[in-house]
C-alpha angles and dihedrals in degrees: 000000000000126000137201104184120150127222081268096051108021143325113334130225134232118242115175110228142177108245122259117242108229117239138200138216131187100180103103093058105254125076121283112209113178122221126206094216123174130201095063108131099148155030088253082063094054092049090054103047090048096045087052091049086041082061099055115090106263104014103139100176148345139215132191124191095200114218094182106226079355133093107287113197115234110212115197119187121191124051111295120142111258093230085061091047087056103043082059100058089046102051079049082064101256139118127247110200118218 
């Protein structure tokens, strides 16, 4: 029986994977840091870690660039301080590298 669960369902599985440069956009107005997060495995993932950063006062909008068992890239656009940004991926249940 295979399984496919991710670190928020089940047991996740390792993919190896070249890291994803961040990026940065200044287009909607706000400022756009980018995050190296791991843990990510899904798209239930995604949906958590932006409805966490969704929660947080002047988060306009997220992006996620999905690397499934890699390292995603989290895009936040408005002004919110990064510490809070990472708090809010932690407490998801995801790690922010350095």
């Amino acid at each position: 029986m295979a399984s496919h669960g991710c670190s928020c369902c089940g047991p996740a599985s390792r993919v190896d994977t070249a890291s994803i440069p961040a990026t940065s956009d200044s287009s909607a107005g706000g400022s756009t840091p980018s995050y190296q997060v791991t843990g990510l495995t899904c798209g239930h993932c995604a949906k958590s870690v932006t409805q966490a950063l969704q929660a947080l006062p002047q988060v306009d909008d997220v992006q996620i660039d999905l690397a499934a068992g890699g390292v995603s890239t989290v895009t936040v656009t408005g002004v919110v301080p990064p510490e809070m940004v990472r708090r809010a991926i932690e407490d998801a249940g995801y790690t922010v590298l350095s």
